[in-house]
C-alpha angles and dihedrals in degrees: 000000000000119000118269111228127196131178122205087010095165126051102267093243092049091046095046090051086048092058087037092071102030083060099038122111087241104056111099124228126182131216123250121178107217133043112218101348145003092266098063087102089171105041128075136176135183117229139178125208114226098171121013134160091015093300132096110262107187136058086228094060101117093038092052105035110024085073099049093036094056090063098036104047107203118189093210129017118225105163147358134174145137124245132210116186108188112229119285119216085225136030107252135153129244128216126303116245151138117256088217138009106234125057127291150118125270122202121186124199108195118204112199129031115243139133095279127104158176122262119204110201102250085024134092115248115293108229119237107252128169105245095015117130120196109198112193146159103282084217100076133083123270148173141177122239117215128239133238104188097041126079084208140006111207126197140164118223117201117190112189144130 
């Protein structure tokens, strides 16, 4: 299955309130120690669950996914976060990997334009583009590609069927 691309996905003023609070002082990220597996001994992210084990998990549920729930339609919620990968000297690709076992859809909403990017396993990298959304088989294999010119790149990941 192709990507699916889609530019503007979200209404302008959803999408700047959105930003508005992902790039805030107050919004909380966590520290993870790896990017895509335990054996990335060099890369690091910081994330923040916003639905995990079937519940909501954060207080900005509703802010960060209705929106983004109303277009997309899932019938059954698995995962969703926000990511937050710190700037790279240099551009350079994580590990490849799934971000569940069993079969589902992955949709990805990126927040700031910067050099970085998304890599489907068989495509060529996705750019990083504020208000794009890149739909795909959660099946195949993926990994992030740092940035160079960004302090931060922000993204939600949504897992669902």
């Amino acid at each position: 299955m192709k990507p699916k691309i889609t530019d503007n996905f979200l209404e302008p003023s959803v999408f700047a309130s959105m930003q508005d609070l992902l790039f805030g002082p107050n919004f909380p990220y966590y520290y993870q120690s790896s990017v895509s597996d335990s054996q990335d001994t060099e890369g690091y992210f910081f994330n923040h669950h916003l639905y995990t084990n079937g519940s909501v998990s954060s207080w900005q549920f509703n802010a960060l996914c209705l929106p983004v729930l109303e277009i997309v339609k899932p019938k059954m919620l698995i995962r969703a976060k926000i990511n937050c990968y710190p700037r790279t000297s240099e551009s350079k690709p994580y590990g490849w990997h799934r971000d569940w076992d069993n079969p589902h859809k992955v949709s990805l909403i990126m927040f700031n334009d910067c050099d970085g990017a998304i890599e489907i396993k068989g495509h060529d990298p996705i750019e990083h583009r504020a208000n794009r959304c890149v739909e795909f088989d959660g099946s195949c294999l993926h990994r992030p590609w740092s940035q160079t010119d960004s302090k931060i790149r922000v993204n939600l990941n949504l897992n669902y069927s």
